[in-house]
C-alpha positions, 0 to 999 in steps of 0.5 A, a space after each residue: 768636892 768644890 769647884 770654882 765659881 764659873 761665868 758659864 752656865 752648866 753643861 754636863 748632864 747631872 746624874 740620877 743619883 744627884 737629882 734623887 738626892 736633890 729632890 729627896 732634899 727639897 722634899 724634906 724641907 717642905 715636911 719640915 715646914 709645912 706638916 706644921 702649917 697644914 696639921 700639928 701648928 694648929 694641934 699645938 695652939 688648940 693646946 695652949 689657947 683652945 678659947 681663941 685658937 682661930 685668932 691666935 692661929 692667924 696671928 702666928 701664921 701671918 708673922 711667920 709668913 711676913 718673915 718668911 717673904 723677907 728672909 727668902 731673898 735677903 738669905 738668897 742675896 747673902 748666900 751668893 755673897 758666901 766666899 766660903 771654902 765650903 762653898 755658897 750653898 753648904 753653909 746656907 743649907 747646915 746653918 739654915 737647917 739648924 736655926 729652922 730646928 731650933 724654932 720647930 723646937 720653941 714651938 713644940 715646948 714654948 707658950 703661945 708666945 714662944 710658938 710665936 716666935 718659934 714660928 718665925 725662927 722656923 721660918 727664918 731658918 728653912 727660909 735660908 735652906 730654901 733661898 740656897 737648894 733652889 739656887 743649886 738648880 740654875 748652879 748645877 743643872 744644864 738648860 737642856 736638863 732642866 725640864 725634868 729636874 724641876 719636873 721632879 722638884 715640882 711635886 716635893 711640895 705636894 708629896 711634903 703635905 702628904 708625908 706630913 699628915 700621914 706622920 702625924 698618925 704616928 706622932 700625935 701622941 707627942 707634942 715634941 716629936 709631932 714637930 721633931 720627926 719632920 724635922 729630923 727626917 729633913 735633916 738627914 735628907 739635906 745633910 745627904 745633899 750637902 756631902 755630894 754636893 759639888 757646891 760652887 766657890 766664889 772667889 773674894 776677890 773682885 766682890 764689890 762691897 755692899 753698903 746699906 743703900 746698895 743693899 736695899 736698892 739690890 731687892 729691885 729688878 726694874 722690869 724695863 731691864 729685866 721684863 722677862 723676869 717681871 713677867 714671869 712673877 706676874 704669871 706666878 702671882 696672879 696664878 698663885 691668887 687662884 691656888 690659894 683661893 682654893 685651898 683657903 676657902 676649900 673646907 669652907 665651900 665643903 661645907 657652905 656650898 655643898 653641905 658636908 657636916 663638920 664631921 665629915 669633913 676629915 675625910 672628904 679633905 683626904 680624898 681631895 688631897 689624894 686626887 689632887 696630889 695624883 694629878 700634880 704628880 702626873 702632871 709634873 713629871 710627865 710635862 718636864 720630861 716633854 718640855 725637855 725633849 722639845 726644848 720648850 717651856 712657854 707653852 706649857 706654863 701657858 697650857 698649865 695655868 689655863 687648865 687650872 683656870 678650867 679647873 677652878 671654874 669647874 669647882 664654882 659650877 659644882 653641885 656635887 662633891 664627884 663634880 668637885 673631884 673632877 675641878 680638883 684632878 684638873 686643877 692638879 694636873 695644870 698645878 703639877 705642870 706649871 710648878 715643874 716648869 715654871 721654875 725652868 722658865 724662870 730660870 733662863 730669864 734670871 737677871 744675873 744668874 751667875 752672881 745673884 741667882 739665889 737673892 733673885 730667885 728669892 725675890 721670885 719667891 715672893 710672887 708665891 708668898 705674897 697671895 697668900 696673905 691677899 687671897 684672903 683679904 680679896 676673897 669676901 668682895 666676891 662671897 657677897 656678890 649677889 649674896 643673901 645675909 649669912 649666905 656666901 657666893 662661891 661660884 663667883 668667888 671661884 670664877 674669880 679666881 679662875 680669871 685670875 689663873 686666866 691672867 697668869 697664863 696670858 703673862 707668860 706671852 711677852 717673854 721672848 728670851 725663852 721658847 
């Protein structure tokens, strides 16, 4: 059943039943979307082009990510120009879903260039679904609730990666259904969402038409009008730097500065990602529901990012591999804690949440889409410091990026619209 578009924001507390659809949805996309980027892509083109299987990867990546940072707020601003009966987010979420499948699809059968594009079909598609799920949150979801919600929401993305490495045990045998499973496992969970959802209709009267100059200028937030917003994509782009830091360079430093053989590191990758993926977890859903019972949320994305920043630097100090445990269990937890709750932060400091809540929350996005493209590109100015040839400095590369996660917390002080 639909409701009305209503200027107010929720207030009826959302049932379980509904947040475990929610989430059971989100997580969905992300098993979708990125047991590809973390396992099966990279399987797929060692396939077709074992030669050049690292430089074809990278190029197909990047396109990928190139589409997926635009098509995130361009699908958000058009799903909240979405006048259709069935709602704003319904249509976004089957029509998204579709169009993503159908990329995984070109993936699994095509040439490097049809995975090329396919890549970006995919990306194109799940983009939308995402641009539309995360808006259902501000859409559905209460202030006072909010804490928990995203709590949940905050440990999808980790629990995708790992549900997407252990399916893979089961679907290597089959290129299609390696990229086929996720996917239909996704599709089944947001078509759940989509039959319970009380999506929202807005009405075509009044909706001012959108020319192209109005259409570009409507992807620029001018932080003197909306310096809450601005700093909040500020904290998250600078912490995101650090995040993607450790999780490029991560085999890397395995084996560059502690001295894992190549061969050891599969399973050296499954023991950090099940310490990190714990303490994300914890760290996630105990901070939402606290956040919520005290009614605040800057402290703890604050706390979080600096706990990160301890992490990281713990990783750069590290000469054992039990050191390097203990950086990736702290740095999980504030990760877990900022995730959660940095996304309830956000949106109470929306420009419009109530006309343009998914085009903005698209545009957020792109503080966490857009260091992962610069991560790599910063990263080898801090390899060399004080480096001899072919060796790489790893303890600055991380003290870096434990400052730049430093950054991110200090970001979040200027907000003033939430506690």
């Amino acid at each position: 059943m639909n409701t009305l578009v209503e200027p107010a924001a929720p207030r009826a507390r959302v049932a379980f039943p509904f947040v475990a659809t929610y989430a059971l949805a989100y997580f969905s996309i992300f098993l979708a979307l990125l047991t590809p980027v973390v396992v099966t892509l990279a399987l797929r083109v060692a396939q077709i082009d074992p030669a050049h299987k690292e430089s074809s990867l990278s190029w197909i990546l990047g396109a990928g990510a190139a589409v997926a940072m635009v098509a995130n707020p361009v699908a958000g601003l058009f799903c909240d120009r979405t006048t259709s009966r069935l709602g704003m987010r319904r249509p976004w979420l089957v029509g998204g879903l579709a169009v993503g499948m159908l990329g995984l699809y070109l993936v699994a059968t095509g040439g490097l260039a049809l995975i090329g594009l396919g890549w970006c079909i995919a990306q194109l598609g799940y983009n939308a679904v995402l641009a539309a799920i995360v808006a259902i949150l501000p859409d559905q979801v209460p202030e006072a609730q909010r804490g928990s919600v995203s709590g949940v929401l905050g440990i999808c993305l980790q629990l995708g990666i790992v549900a997407g490495v252990f399916l893979t045990q089961y679907t290597a045998g089959s290129t299609v259904a390696m990229f086929m499973v996720p996917a239909a496992i996704g599709a089944l969970l947001v078509l759940a969402l989509v039959a319970v959802l009380r999506d929202r209709i807005r009405p075509s009267a009044g909706l001012p038409r959108l020319d192209l100059l109005a259409f570009v200028k409507s992807f620029w937030i001018d932080p003197r009008v909306a310096p809450d917003f601005a700093w909040a994509f500020a904290s998250r782009f600078l912490l995101m730097i650090g995040i993607s830091i450790l999780l490029t360079y991560q085999v890397y430093y395995l084996i560059d500065h502690l001295h894992f053989r190549p061969d050891q590191i599969p399973a050296a990758m499954t023991r950090s990602m099940i310490t990190n993926t714990l303490a994300t977890v914890v760290g996630s859903l105990i901070s939402g529901w606290w956040s919520d019972r005290l009614g605040r949320r800057k402290v703890f994305v604050l706390a979080a990012a600096l706990i990160y920043a301890c992490g990281l630097a713990l990783i750069g100090l590290a000469n054992r591999f039990d050191a390097f445990q203990v950086g990736n269990a702290i740095a999980g937890l504030g990760q877990g804690v900022y995730l959660a709750i940095d996304l309830a932060l956000v949106t109470a400091v929306l420009p419009n949440r109530d006309q343009d809540a998914a085009k903005d929350l698209g545009i957020f996005n792109i503080a966490s889409a857009m260091p992962q493209s610069l991560a790599p590109a910063i990263a080898p100015a801090f390899l060399v410091i004080g480096a001899g040839s072919g060796a790489h400095n790893y303890t600055a590369l991380f003290m870096a990026a434990a400052a730049f996660a430093g950054a991110g917390a200090l970001a979040i002080l200027p907000i003033r619209a939430v506690r």
